[in-house]
N, CA, C and O atoms as a GROMACS GRO file, in nm:
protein
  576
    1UNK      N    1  -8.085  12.114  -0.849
    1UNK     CA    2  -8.087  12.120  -0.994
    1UNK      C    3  -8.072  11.978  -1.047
    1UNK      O    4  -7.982  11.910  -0.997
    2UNK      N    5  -8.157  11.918  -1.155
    2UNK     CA    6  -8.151  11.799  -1.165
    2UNK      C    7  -8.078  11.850  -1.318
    2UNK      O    8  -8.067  11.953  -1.384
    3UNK      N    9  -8.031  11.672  -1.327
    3UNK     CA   10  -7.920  11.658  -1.420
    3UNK      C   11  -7.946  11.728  -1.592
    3UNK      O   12  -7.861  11.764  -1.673
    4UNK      N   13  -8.113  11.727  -1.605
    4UNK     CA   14  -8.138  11.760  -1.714
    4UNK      C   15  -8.134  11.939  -1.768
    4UNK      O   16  -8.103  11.987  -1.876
    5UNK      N   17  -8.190  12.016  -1.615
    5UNK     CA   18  -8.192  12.116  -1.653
    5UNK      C   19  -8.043  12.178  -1.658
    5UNK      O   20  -8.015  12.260  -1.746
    6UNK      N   21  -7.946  12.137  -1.561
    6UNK     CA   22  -7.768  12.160  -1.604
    6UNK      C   23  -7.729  12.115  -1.750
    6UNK      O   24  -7.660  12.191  -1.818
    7UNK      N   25  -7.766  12.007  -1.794
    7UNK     CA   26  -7.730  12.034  -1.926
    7UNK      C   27  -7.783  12.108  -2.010
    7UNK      O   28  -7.716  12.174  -2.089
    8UNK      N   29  -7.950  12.110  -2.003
    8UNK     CA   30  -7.997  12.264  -2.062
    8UNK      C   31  -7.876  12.380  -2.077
    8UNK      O   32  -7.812  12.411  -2.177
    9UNK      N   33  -7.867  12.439  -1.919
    9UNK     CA   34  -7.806  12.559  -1.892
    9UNK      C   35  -7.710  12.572  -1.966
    9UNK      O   36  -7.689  12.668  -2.039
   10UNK      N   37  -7.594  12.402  -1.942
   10UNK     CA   38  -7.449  12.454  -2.025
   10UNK      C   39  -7.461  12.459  -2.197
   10UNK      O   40  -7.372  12.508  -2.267
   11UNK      N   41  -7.618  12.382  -2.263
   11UNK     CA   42  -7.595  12.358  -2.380
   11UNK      C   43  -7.652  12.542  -2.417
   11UNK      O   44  -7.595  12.602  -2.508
   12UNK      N   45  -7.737  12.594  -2.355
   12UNK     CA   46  -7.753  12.718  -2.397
   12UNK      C   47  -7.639  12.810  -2.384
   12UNK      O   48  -7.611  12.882  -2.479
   13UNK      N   49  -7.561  12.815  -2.262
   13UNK     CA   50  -7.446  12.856  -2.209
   13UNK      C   51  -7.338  12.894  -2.326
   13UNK      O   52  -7.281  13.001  -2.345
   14UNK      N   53  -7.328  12.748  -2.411
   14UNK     CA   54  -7.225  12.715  -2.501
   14UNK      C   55  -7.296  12.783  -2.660
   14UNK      O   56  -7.228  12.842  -2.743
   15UNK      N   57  -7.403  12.764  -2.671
   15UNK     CA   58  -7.488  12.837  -2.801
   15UNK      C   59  -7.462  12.926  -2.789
   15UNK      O   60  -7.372  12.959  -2.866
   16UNK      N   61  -7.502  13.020  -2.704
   16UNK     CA   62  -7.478  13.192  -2.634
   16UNK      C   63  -7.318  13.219  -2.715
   16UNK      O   64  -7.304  13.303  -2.803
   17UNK      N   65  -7.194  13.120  -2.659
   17UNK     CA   66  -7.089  13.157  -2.657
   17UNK      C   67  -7.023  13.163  -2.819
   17UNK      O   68  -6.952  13.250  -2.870
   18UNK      N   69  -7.073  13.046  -2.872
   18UNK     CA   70  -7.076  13.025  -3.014
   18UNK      C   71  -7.106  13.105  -3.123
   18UNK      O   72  -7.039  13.109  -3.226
   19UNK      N   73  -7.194  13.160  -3.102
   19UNK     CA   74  -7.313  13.262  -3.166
   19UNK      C   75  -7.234  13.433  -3.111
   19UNK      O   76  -7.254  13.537  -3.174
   20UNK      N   77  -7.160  13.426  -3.002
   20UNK     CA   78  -7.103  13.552  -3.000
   20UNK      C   79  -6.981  13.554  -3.096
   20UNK      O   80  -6.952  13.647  -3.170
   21UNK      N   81  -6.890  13.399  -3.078
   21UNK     CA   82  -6.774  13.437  -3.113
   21UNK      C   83  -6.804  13.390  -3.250
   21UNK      O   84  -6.696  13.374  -3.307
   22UNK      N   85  -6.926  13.354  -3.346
   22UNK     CA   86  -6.924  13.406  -3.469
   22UNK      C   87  -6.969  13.540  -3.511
   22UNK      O   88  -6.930  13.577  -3.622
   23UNK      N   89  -7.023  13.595  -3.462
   23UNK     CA   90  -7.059  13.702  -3.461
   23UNK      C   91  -6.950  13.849  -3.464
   23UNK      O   92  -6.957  13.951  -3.532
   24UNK      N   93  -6.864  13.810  -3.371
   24UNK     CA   94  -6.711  13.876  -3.345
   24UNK      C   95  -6.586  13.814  -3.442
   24UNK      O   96  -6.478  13.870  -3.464
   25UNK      N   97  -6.622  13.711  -3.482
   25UNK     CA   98  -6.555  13.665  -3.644
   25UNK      C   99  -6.569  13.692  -3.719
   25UNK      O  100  -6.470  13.701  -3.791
   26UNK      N  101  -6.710  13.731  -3.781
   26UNK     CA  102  -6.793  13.780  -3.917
   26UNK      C  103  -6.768  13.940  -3.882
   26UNK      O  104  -6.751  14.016  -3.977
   27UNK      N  105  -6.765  13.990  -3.752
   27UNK     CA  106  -6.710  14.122  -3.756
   27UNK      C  107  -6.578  14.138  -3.862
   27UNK      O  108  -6.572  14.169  -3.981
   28UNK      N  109  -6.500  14.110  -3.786
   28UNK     CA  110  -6.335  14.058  -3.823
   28UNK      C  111  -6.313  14.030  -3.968
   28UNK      O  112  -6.246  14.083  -4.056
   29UNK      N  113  -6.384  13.941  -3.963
   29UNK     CA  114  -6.404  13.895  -4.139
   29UNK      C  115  -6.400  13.988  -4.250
   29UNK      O  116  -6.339  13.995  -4.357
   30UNK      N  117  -6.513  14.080  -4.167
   30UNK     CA  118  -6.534  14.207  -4.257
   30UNK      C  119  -6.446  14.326  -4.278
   30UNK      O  120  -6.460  14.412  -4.365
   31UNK      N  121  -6.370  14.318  -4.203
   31UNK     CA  122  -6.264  14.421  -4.196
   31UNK      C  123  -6.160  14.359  -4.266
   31UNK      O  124  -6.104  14.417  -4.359
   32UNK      N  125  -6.130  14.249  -4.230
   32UNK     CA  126  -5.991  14.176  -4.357
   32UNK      C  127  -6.115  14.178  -4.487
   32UNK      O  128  -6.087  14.256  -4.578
   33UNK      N  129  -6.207  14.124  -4.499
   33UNK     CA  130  -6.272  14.156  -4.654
   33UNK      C  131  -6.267  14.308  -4.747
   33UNK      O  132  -6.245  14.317  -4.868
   34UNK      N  133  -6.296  14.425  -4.643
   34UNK     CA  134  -6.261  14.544  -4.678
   34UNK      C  135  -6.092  14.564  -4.724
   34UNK      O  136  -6.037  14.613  -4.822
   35UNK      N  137  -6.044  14.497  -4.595
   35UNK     CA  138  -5.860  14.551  -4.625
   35UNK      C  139  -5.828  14.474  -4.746
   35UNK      O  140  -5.771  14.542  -4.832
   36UNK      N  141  -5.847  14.361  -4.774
   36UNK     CA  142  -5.798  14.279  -4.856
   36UNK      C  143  -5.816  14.333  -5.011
   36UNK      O  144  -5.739  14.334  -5.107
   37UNK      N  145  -5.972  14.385  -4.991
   37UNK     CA  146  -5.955  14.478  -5.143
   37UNK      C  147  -5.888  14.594  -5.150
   37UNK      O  148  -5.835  14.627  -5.257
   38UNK      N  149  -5.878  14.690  -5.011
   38UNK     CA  150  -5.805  14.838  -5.022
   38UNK      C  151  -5.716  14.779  -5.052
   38UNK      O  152  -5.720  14.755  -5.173
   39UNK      N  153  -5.621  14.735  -5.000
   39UNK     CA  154  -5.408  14.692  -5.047
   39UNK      C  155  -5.392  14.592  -5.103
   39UNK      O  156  -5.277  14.547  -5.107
   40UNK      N  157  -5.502  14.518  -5.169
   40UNK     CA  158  -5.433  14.426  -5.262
   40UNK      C  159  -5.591  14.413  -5.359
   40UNK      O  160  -5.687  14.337  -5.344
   41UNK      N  161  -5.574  14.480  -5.421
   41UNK     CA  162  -5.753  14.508  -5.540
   41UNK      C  163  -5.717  14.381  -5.608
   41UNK      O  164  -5.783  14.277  -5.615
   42UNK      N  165  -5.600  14.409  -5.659
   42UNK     CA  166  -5.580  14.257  -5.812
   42UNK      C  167  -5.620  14.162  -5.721
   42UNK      O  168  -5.622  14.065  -5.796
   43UNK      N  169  -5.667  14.104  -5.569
   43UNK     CA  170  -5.632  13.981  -5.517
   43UNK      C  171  -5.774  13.883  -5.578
   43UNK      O  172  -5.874  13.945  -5.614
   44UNK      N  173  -5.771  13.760  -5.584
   44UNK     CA  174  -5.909  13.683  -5.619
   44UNK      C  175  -6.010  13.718  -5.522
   44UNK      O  176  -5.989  13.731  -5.402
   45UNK      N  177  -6.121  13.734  -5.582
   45UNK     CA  178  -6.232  13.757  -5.516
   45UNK      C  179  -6.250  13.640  -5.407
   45UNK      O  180  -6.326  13.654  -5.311
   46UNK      N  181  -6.173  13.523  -5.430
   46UNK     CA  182  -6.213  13.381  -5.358
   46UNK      C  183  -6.178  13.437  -5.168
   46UNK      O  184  -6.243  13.433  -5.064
   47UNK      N  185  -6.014  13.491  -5.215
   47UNK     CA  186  -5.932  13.537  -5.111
   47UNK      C  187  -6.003  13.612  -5.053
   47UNK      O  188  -6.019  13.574  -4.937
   48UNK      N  189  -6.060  13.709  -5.078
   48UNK     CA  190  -6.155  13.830  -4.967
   48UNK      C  191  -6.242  13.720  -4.936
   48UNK      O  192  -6.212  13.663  -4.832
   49UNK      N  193  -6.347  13.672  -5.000
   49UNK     CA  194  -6.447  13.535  -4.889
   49UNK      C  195  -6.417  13.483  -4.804
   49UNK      O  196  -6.476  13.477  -4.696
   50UNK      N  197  -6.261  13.407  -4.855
   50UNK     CA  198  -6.232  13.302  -4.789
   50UNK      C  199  -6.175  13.361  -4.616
   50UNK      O  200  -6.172  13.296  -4.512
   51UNK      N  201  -6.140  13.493  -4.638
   51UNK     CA  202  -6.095  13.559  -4.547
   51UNK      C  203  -6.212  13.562  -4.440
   51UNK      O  204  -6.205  13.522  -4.324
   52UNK      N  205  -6.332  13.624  -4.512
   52UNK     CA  206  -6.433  13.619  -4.455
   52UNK      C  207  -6.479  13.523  -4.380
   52UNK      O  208  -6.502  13.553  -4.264
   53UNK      N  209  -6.495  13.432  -4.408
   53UNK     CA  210  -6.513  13.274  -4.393
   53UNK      C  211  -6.446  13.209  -4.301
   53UNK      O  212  -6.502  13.120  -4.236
   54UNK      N  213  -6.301  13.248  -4.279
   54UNK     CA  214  -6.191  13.184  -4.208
   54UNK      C  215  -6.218  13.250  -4.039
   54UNK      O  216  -6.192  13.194  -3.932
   55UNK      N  217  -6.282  13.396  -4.062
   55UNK     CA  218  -6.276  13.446  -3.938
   55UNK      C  219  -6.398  13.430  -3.889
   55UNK      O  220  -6.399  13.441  -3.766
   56UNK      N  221  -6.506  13.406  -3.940
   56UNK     CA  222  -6.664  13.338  -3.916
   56UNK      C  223  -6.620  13.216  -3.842
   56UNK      O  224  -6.668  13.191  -3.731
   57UNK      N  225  -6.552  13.156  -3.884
   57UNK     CA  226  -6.528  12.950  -3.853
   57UNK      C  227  -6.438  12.975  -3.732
   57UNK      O  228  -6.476  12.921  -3.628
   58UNK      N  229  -6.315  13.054  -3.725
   58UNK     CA  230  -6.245  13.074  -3.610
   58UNK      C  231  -6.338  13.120  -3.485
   58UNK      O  232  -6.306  13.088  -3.370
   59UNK      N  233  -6.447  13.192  -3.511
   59UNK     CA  234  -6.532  13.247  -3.439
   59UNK      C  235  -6.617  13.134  -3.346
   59UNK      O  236  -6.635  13.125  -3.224
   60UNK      N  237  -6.654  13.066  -3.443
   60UNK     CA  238  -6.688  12.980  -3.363
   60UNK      C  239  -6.580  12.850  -3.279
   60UNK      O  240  -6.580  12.818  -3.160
   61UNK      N  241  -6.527  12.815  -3.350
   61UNK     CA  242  -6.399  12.744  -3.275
   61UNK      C  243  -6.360  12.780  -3.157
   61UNK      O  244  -6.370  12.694  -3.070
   62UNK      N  245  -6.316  12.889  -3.125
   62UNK     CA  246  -6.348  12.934  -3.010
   62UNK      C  247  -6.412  13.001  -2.950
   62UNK      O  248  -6.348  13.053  -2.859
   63UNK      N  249  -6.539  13.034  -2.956
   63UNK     CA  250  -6.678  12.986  -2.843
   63UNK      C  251  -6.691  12.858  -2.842
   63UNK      O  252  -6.791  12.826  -2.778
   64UNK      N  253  -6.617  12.745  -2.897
   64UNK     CA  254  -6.676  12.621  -2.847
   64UNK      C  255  -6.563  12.546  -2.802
   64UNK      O  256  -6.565  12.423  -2.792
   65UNK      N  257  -6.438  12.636  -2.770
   65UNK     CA  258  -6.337  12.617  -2.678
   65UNK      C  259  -6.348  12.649  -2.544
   65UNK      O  260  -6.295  12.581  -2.457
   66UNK      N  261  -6.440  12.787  -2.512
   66UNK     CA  262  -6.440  12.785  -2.450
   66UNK      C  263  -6.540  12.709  -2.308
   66UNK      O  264  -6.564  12.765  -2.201
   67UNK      N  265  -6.587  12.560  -2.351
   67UNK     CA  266  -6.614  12.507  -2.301
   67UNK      C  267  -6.512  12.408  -2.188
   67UNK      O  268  -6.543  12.342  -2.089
   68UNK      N  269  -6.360  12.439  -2.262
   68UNK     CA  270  -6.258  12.388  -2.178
   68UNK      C  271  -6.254  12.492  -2.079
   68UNK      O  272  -6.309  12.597  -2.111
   69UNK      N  273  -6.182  12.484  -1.932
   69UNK     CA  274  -6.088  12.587  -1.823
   69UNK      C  275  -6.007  12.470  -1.786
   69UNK      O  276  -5.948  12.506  -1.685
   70UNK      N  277  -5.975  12.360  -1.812
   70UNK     CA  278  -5.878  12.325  -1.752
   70UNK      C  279  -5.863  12.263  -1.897
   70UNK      O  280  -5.941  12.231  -1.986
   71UNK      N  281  -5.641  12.260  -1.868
   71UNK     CA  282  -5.601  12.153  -1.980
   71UNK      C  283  -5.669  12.000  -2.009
   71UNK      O  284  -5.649  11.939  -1.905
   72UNK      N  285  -5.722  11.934  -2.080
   72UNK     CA  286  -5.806  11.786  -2.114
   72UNK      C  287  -5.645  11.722  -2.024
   72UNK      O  288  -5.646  11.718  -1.901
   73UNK      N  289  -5.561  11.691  -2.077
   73UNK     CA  290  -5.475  11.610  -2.044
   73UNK      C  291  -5.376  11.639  -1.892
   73UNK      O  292  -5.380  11.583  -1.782
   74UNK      N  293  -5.289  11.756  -1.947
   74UNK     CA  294  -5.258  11.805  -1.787
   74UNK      C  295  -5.333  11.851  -1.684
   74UNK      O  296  -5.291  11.900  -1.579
   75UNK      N  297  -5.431  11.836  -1.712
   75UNK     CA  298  -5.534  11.899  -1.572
   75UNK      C  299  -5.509  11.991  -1.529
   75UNK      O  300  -5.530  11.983  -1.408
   76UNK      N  301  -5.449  12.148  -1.576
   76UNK     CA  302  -5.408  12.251  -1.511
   76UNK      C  303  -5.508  12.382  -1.542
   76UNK      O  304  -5.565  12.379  -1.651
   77UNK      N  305  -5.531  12.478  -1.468
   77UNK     CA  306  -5.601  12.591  -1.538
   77UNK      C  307  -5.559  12.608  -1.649
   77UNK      O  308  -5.444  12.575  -1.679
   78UNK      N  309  -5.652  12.667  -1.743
   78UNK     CA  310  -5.649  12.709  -1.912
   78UNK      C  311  -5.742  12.814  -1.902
   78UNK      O  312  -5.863  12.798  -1.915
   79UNK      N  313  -5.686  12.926  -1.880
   79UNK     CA  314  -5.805  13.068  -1.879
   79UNK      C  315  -5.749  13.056  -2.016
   79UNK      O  316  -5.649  13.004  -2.066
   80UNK      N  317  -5.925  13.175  -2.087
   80UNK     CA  318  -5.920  13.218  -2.178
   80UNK      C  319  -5.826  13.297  -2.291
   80UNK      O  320  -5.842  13.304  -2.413
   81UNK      N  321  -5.729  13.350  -2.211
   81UNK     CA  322  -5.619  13.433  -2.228
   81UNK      C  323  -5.516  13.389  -2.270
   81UNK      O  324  -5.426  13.458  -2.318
   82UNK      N  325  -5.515  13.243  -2.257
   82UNK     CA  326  -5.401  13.178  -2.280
   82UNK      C  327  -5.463  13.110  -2.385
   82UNK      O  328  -5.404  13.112  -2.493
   83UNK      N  329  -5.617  13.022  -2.373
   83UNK     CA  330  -5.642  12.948  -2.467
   83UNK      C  331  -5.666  12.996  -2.630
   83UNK      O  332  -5.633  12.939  -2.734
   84UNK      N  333  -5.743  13.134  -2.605
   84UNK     CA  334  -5.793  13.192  -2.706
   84UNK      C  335  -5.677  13.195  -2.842
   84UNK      O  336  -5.688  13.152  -2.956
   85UNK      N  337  -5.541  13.282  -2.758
   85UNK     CA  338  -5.439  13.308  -2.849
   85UNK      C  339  -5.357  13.169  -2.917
   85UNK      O  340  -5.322  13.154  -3.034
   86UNK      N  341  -5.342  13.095  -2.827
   86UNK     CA  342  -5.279  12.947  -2.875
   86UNK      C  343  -5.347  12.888  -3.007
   86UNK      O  344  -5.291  12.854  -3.111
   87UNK      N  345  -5.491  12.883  -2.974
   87UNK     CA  346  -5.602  12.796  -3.086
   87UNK      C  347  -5.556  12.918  -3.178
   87UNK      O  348  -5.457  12.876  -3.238
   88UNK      N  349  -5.583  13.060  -3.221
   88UNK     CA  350  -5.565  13.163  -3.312
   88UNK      C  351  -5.433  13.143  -3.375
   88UNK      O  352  -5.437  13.131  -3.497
   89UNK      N  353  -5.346  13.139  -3.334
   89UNK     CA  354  -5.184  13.141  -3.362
   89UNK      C  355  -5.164  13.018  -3.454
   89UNK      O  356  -5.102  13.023  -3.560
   90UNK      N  357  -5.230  12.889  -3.396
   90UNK     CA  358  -5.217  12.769  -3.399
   90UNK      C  359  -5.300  12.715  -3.574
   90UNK      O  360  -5.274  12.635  -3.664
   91UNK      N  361  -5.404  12.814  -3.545
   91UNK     CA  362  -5.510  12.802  -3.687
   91UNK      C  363  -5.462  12.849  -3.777
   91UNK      O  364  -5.454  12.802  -3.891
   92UNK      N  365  -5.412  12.983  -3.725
   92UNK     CA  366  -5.359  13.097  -3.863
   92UNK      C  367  -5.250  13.038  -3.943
   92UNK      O  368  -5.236  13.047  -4.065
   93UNK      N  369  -5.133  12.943  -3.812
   93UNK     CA  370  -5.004  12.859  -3.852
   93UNK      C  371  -5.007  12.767  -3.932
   93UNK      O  372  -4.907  12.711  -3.975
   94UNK      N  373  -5.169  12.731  -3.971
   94UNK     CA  374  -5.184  12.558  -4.055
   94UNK      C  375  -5.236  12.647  -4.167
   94UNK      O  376  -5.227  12.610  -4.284
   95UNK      N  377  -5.292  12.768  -4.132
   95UNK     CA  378  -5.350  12.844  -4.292
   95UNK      C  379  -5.247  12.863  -4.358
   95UNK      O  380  -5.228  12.833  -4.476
   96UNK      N  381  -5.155  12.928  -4.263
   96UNK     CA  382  -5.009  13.004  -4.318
   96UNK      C  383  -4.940  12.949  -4.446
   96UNK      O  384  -4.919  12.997  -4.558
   97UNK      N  385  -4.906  12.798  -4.369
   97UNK     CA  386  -4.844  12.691  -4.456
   97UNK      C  387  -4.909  12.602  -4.578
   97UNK      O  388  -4.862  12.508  -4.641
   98UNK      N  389  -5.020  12.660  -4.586
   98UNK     CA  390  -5.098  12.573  -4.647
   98UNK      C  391  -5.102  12.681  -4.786
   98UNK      O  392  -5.073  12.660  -4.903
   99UNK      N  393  -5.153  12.809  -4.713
   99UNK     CA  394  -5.139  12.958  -4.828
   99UNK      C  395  -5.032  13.018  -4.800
   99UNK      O  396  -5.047  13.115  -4.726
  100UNK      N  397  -4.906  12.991  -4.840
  100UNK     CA  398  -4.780  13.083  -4.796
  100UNK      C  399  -4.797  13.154  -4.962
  100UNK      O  400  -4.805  13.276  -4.959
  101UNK      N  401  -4.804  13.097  -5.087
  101UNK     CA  402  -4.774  13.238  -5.180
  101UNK      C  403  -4.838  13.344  -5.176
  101UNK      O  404  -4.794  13.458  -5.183
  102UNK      N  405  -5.008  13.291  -5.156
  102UNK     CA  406  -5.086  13.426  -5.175
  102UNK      C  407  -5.068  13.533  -5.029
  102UNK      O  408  -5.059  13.654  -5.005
  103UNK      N  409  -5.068  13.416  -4.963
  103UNK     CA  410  -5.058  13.467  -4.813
  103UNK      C  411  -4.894  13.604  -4.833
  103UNK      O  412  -4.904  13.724  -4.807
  104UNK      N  413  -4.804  13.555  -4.867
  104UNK     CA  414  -4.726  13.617  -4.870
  104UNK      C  415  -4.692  13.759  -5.005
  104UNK      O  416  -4.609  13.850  -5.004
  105UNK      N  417  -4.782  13.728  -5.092
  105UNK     CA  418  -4.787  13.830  -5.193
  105UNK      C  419  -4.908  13.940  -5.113
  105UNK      O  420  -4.873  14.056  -5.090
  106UNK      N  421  -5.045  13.895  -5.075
  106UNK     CA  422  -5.065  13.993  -5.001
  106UNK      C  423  -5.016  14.071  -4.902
  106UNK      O  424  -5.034  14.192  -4.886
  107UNK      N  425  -4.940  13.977  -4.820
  107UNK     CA  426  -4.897  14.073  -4.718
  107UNK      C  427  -4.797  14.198  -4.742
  107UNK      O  428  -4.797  14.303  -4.677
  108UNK      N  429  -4.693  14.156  -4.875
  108UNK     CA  430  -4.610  14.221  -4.928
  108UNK      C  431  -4.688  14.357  -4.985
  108UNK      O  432  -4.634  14.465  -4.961
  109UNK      N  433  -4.804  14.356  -5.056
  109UNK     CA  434  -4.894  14.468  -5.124
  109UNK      C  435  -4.927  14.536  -4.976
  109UNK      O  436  -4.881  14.648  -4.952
  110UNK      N  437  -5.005  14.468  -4.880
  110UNK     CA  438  -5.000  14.562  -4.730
  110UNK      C  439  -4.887  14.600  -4.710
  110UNK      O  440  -4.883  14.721  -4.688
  111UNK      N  441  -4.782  14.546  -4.707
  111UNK     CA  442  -4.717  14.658  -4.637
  111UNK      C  443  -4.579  14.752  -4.723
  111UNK      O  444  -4.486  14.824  -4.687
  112UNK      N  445  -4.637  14.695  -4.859
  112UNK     CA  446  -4.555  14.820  -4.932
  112UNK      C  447  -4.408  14.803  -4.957
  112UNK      O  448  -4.336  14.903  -4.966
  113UNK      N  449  -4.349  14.656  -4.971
  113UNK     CA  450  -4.278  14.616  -4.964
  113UNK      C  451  -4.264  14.493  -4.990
  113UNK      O  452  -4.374  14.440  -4.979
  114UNK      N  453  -4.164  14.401  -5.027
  114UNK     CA  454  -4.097  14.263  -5.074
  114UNK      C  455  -4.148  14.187  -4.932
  114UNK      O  456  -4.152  14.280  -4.852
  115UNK      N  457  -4.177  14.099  -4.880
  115UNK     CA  458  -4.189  13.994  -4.783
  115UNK      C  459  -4.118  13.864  -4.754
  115UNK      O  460  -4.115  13.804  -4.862
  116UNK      N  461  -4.076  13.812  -4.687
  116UNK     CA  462  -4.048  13.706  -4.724
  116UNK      C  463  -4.186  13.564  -4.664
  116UNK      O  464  -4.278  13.597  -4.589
  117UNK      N  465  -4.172  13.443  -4.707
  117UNK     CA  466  -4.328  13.406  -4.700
  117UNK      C  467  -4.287  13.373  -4.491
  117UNK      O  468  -4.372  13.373  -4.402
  118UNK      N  469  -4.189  13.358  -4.481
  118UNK     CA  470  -4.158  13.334  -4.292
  118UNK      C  471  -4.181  13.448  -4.233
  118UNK      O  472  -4.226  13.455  -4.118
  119UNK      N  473  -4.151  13.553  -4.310
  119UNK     CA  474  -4.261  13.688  -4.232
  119UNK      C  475  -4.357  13.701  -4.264
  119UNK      O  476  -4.437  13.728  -4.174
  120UNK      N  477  -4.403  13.692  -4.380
  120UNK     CA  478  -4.533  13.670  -4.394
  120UNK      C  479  -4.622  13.541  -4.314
  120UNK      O  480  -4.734  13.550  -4.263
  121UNK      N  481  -4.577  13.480  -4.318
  121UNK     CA  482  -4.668  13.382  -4.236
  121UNK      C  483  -4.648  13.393  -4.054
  121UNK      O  484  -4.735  13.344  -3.982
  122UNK      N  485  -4.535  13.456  -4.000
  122UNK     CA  486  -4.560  13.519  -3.855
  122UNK      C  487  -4.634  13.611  -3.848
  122UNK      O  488  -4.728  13.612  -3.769
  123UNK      N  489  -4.601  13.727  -3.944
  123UNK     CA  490  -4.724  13.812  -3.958
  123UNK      C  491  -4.884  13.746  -3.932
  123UNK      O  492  -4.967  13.764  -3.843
  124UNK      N  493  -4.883  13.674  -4.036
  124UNK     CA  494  -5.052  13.590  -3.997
  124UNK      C  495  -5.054  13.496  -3.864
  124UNK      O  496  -5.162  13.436  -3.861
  125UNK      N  497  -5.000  13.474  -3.792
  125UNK     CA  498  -4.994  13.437  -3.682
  125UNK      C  499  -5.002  13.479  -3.602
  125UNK      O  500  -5.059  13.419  -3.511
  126UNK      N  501  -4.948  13.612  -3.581
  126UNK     CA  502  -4.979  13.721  -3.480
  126UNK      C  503  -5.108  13.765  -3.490
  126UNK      O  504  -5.168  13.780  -3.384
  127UNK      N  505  -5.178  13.795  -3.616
  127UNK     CA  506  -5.295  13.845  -3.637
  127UNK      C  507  -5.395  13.749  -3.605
  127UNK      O  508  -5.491  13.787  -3.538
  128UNK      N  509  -5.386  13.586  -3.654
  128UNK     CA  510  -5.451  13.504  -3.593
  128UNK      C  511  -5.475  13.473  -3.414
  128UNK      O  512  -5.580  13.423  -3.374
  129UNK      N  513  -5.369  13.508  -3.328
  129UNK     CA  514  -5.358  13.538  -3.180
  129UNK      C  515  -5.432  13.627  -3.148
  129UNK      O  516  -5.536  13.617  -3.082
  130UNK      N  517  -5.372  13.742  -3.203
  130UNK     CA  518  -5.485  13.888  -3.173
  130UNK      C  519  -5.643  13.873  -3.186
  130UNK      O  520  -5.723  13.885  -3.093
  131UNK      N  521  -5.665  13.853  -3.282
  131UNK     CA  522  -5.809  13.819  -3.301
  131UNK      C  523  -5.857  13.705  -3.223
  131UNK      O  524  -5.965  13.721  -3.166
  132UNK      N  525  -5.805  13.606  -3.210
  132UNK     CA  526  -5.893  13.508  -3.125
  132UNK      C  527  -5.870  13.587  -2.994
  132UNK      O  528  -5.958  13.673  -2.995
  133UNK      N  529  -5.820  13.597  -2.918
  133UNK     CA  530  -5.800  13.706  -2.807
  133UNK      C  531  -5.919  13.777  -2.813
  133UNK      O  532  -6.010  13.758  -2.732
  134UNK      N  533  -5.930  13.900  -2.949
  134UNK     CA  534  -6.047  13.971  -2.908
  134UNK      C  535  -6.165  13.874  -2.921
  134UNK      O  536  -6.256  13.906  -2.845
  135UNK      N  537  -6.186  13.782  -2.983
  135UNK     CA  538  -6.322  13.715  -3.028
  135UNK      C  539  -6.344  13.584  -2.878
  135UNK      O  540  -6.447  13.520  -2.857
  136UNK      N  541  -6.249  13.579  -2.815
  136UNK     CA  542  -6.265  13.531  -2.657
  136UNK      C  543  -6.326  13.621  -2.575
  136UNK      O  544  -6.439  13.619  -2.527
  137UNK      N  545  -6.226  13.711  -2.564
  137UNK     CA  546  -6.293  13.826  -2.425
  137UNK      C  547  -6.384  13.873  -2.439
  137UNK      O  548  -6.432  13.944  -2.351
  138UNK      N  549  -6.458  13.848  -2.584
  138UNK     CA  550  -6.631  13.895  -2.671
  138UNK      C  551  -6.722  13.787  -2.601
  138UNK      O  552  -6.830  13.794  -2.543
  139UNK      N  553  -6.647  13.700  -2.625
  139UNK     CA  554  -6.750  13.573  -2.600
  139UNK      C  555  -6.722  13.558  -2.419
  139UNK      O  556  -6.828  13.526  -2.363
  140UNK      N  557  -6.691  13.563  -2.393
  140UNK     CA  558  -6.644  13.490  -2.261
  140UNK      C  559  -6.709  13.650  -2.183
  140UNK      O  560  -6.769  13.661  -2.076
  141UNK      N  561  -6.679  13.733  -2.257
  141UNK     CA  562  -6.762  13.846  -2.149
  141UNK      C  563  -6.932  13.910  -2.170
  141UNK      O  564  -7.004  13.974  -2.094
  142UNK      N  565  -6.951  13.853  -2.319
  142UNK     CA  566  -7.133  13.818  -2.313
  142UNK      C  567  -7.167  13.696  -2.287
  142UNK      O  568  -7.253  13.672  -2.202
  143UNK      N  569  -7.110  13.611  -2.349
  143UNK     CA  570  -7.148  13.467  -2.362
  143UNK      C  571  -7.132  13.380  -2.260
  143UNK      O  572  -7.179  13.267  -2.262
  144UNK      N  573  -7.057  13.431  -2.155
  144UNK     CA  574  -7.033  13.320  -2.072
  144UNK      C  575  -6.929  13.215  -2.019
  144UNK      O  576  -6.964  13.130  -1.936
   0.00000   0.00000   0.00000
C-alpha cells in the first residue's frame, strides 16, 4: 500500500466517522429540541436551536476524536469508552458555566422543582457523557 492510498483510506475512514457522529448528534439534538419545548414552552426559541446545534457540533467533535487510540502526550491506550465520555462531560462543563441561569431554570421546569445551578450544571454533564458515549459507539461501530 503506498503512502497515498493510506491516507486516502484514513481521510475517508475519518469522513465516514464524522458524518456518523453528526448524524447521531442531530439525532440527539432533536430530542433535546422536542424536550426543551415539552418542559420548558416559555424557553427562547434561540435555546431549543442552540440545543440543536450544540449536539450536531459535539457530533462531530467526536468522530474526529476518534482519530486518537492512544493518549497524544502519555502514550497510553484511549479506547473510545473512556474518550467519548471525558470530551462530552468536558464540553457540556464549559457550556454549563458559561449558561448556568438558563441552563439551570430549565432544568428546574424538567424536573418539577427548584434546582440549584451546581445541580443543574452536573446534571448537564452527565447528559453531555451519556450522549457522547452513545454518539461514539455510533460512530466507532459504523464509521470505523
Amino acid at each position: 500500500m503506498t503512502l497515498g492510498t493510506q491516507n486516502s483510506t484514513l481521510s475517508a475512514s475519518l469522513t465516514w466517522r464524522i458524518g456518523v457522529g453528526k448524524l447521531i448528534g442531530l439525532l440527539i439534538g432533536a430530542g433535546a429540541f422536542a424536550l426543551i419545548g415539552a418542559y420548558a414552552p416559555q424557553s427562547p426559541e434561540a435555546l431549543r436551536w442552540g440545543a440543536l446545534f450544540w449536539f450536531l457540533t459535539l457530533g462531530a467533535v467526536i468522530g474526529m476524536a476518534g482519530l486518537y487510540t492512544a493518549h497524544p502526550v502519555l502514550r497510553v491506550p484511549l479506547p473510545w469508552w473512556v474518550r467519548a465520555p471525558f470530551i462530552g462531560a468536558w464540553m457540556h462543563l464549559v457550556l454549563g458555566l458559561i449558561a448556568a441561569a438558563p441552563l439551570t431554570a430549565l432544568s428546574g421546569a424538567a424536573a418539577g422543582a427548584e434546582m440549584s445551578a451546581f445541580a443543574a450544571i452536573l446534571w448537564f454533564v452527565a447528559i453531555g457523557a451519556v450522549s457522547a458515549f452513545v454518539i461514539d459507539a455510533g460512530a466507532t461501530a459504523i464509521g470505523g
